[in-house]
VOVEXDREN-941281 format. One record per residue: residue number from 0; residue in three letters; x, y, z of N, C-alpha, C in turn. Coordinates in steps of 0.02 Angstrom, whole numbers. Example, Ala and Ser with C-alpha at 12.3 -4.5 7.8 and 13.67 -1.06 7.14 Angstrom:
 resi resn   n_px   n_py   n_pz  ca_px  ca_py  ca_pz   c_px   c_py   c_pz
    0  ALA    660   -284    390    615   -225    390    660   -165    390
    1  SER    642   -112    354    684    -53    357    645      2    394
This chain:
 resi resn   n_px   n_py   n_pz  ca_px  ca_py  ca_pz   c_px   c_py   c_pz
    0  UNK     43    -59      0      0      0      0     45     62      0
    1  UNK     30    118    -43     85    163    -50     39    229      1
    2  UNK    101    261     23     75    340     70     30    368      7
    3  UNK    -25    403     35    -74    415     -1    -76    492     49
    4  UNK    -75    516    102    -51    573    147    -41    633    119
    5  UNK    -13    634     53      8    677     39    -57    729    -36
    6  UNK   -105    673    -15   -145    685    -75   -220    686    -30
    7  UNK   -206    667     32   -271    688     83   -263    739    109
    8  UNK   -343    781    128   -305    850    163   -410    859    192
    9  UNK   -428    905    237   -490    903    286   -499    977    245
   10  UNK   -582    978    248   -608   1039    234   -679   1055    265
   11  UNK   -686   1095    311   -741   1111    335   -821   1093    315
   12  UNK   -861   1077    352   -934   1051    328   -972   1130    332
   13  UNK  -1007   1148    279  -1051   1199    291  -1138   1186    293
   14  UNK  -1174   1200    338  -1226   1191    323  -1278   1159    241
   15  UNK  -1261   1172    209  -1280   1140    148  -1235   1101    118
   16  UNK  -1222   1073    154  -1179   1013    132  -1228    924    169
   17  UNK  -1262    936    181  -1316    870    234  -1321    828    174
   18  UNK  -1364    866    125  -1379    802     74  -1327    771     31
   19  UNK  -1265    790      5  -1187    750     -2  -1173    677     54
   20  UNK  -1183    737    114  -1156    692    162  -1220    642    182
   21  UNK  -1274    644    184  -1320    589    189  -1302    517    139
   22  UNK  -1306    556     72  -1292    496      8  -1222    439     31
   23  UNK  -1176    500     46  -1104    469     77  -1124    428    136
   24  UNK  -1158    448    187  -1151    399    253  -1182    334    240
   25  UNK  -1247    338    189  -1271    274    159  -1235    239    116
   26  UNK  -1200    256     96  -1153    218     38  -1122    181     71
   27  UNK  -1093    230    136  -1041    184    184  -1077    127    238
   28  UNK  -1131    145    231  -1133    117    308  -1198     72    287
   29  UNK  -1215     68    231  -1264     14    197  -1263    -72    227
   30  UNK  -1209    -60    201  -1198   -163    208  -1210   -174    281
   31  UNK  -1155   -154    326  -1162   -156    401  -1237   -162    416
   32  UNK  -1275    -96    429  -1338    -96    440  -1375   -162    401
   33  UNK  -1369   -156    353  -1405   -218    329  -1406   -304    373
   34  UNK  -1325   -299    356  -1305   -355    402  -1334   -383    479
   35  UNK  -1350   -318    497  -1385   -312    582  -1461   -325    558
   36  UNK  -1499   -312    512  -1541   -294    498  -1587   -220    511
   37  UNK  -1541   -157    513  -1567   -110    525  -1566    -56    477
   38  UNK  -1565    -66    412  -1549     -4    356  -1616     21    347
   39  UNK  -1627     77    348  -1693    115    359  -1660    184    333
   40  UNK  -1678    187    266  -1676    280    255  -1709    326    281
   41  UNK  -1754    346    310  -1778    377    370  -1722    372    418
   42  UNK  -1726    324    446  -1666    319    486  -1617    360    490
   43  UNK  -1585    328    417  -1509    370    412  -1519    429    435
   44  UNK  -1552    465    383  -1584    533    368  -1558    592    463
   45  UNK  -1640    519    472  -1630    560    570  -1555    561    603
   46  UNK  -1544    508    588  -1464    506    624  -1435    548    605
   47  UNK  -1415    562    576  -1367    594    539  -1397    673    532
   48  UNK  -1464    690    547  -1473    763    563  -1466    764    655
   49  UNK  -1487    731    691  -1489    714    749  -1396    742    749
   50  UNK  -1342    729    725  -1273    757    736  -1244    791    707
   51  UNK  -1277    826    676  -1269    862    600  -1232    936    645
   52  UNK  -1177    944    672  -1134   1015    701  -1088   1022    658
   53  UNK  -1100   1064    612  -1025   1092    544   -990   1124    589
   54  UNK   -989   1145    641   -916   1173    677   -879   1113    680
   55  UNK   -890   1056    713   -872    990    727   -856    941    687
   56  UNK   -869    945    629   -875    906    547   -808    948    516
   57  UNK   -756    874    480   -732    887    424   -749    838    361
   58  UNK   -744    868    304   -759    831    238   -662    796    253
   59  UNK   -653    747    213   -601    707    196   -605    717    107
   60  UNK   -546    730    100   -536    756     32   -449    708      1
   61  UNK   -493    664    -41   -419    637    -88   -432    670   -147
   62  UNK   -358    694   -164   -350    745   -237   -410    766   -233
   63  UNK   -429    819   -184   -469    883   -199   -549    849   -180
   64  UNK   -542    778   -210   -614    760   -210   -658    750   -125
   65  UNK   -716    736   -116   -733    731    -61   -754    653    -53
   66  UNK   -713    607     -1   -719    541      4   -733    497     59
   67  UNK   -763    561    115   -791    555    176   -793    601    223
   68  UNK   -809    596    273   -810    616    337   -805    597    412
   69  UNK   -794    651    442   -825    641    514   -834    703    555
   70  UNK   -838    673    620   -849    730    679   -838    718    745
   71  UNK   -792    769    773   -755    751    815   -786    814    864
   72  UNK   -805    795    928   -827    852    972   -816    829   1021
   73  UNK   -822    874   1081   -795    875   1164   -853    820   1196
   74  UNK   -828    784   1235   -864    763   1295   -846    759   1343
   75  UNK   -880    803   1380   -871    801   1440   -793    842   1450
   76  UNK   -761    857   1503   -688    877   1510   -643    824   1470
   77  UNK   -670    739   1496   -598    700   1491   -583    691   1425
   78  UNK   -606    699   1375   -633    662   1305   -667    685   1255
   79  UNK   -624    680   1175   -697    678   1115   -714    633   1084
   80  UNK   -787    641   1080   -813    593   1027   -805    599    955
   81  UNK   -788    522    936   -783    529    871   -834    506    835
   82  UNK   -889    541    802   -927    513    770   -933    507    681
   83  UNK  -1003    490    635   -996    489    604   -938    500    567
   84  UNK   -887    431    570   -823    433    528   -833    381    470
   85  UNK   -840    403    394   -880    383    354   -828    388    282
   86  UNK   -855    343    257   -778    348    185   -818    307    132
   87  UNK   -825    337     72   -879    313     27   -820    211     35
   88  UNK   -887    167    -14   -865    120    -16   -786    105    -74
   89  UNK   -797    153   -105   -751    151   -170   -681    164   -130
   90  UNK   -669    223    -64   -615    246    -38   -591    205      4
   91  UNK   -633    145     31   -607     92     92   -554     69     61
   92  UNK   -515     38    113   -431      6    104   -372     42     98
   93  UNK   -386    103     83   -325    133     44   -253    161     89
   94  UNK   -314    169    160   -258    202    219   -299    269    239
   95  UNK   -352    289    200   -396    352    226   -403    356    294
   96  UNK   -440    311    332   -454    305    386   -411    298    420
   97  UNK   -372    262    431   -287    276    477   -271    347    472
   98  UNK   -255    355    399   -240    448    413   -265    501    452
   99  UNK   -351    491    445   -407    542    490   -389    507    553
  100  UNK   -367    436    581   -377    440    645   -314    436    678
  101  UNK   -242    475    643   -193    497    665   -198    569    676
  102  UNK   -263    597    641   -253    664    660   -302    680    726
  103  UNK   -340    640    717   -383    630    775   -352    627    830
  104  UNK   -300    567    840   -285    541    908   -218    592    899
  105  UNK   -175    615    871   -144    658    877   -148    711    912
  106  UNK   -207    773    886   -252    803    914   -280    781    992
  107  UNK   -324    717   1002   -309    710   1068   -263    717   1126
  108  UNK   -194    692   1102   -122    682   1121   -116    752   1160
  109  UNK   -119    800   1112    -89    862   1137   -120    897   1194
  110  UNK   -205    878   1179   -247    875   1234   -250    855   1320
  111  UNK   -215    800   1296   -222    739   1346   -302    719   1357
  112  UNK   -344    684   1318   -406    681   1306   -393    612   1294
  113  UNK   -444    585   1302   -453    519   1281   -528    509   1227
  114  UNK   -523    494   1182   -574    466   1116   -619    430   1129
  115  UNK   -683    440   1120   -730    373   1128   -770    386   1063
  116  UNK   -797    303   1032   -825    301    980   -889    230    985
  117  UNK   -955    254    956   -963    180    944   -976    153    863
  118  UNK   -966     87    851   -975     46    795  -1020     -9    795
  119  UNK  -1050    -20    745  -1114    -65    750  -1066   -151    777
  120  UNK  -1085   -174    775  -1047   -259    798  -1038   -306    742
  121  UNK  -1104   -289    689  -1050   -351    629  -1002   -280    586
  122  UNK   -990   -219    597   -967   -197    564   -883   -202    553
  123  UNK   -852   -200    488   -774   -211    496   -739   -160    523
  124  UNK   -771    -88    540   -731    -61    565   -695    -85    653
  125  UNK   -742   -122    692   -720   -150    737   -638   -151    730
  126  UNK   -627   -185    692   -558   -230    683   -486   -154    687
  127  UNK   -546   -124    631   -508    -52    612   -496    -16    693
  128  UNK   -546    -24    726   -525     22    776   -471    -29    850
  129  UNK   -477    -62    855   -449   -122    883   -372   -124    857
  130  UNK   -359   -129    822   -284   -112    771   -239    -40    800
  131  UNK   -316      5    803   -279     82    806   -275     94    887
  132  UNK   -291     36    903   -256     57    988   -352     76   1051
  133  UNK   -400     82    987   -464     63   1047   -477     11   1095
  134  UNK   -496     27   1143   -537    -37   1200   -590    -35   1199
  135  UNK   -610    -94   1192   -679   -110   1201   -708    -85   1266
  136  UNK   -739    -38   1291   -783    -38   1330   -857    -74   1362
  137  UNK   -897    -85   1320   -958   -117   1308   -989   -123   1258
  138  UNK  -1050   -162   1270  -1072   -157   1198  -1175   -138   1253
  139  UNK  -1201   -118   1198  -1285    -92   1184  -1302   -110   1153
  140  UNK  -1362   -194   1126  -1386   -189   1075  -1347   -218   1014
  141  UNK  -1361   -161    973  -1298   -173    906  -1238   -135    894
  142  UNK  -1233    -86    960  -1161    -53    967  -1132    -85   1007
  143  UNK  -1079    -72    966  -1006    -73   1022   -968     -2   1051
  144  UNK   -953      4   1152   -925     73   1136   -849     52   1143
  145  UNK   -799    107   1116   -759     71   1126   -701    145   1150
  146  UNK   -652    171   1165   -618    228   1208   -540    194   1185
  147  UNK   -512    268   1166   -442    267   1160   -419    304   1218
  148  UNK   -383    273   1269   -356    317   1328   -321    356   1342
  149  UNK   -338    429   1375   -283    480   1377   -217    451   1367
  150  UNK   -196    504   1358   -117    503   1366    -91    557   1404
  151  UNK    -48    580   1446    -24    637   1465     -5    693   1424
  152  UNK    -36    739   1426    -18    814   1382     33    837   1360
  153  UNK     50    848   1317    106    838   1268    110    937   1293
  154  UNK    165    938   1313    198   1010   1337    219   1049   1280
């Protein structure tokens, strides 16, 4: 797999940007849901307005194009959540997602914050986040939560 880093780069979500990013979160997150048996466009729709904060949202951009997202916001003092982290199906494998979640946990680092996220249970990102250093916390249902742990604040 070759560095691809140099051709990814984040660009702000603006309010009219929902219906891009709706089409995108279904593209991504189709099979999973299915798999559980829960894909419901309504659904999506709600979810995904239900967290819809463009301060908190970046687009993911390879060569210029737009090939996902997410959103990263405060919880609480100790911690942010990472949510809707989403990468059309065509962009999976490439190293996208490692990249956004080096800048993520990077970003935490300097913080001293610790990450929490959840993922559905047959979904492959499990594995993805398990790899990048998450713990399983618990599971709800058809989530899993799972927390990357502080680190001491980078001076």
């Amino acid at each position: 797999m070759t560095d691809i880093s140099s051709r990814l780069s984040l660009q702000p979500v603006m309010a009219g940007d929902f219906e891009d990013m709706l089409a995108l979160r279904i593209d991504a997150m189709r099979p999973s849901l299915e798999r559980v048996g829960r894909f419901d466009l309504a659904r999506s729709r709600e979810r995904l307005s239900a967290g819809f904060v463009p301060p908190y949202m970046q687009h993911i951009l390879l060569d210029g194009g737009r090939v996902g997202f997410f959103t990263l916001k405060p919880e609480g003092e100790a911690a942010l959540r990472l949510d809707h982290l989403y990468l059309r199906s065509s962009a999976s494998g490439q190293g996208i997602g490692s990249w956004v979640l080096r800048q993520v946990l990077a970003q935490a680092r300097e913080r001293g914050l610790a990450v929490r996220l959840t993922a559905l249970k047959e979904s492959d990102a499990n594995r993805f986040y398990l790899r990048h250093g998450f713990v399983l916390q618990g599971e709800e249902g058809v989530d899993l939560h799972y927390e990357w742990p502080a680190v001491e604040r980078v001076a």
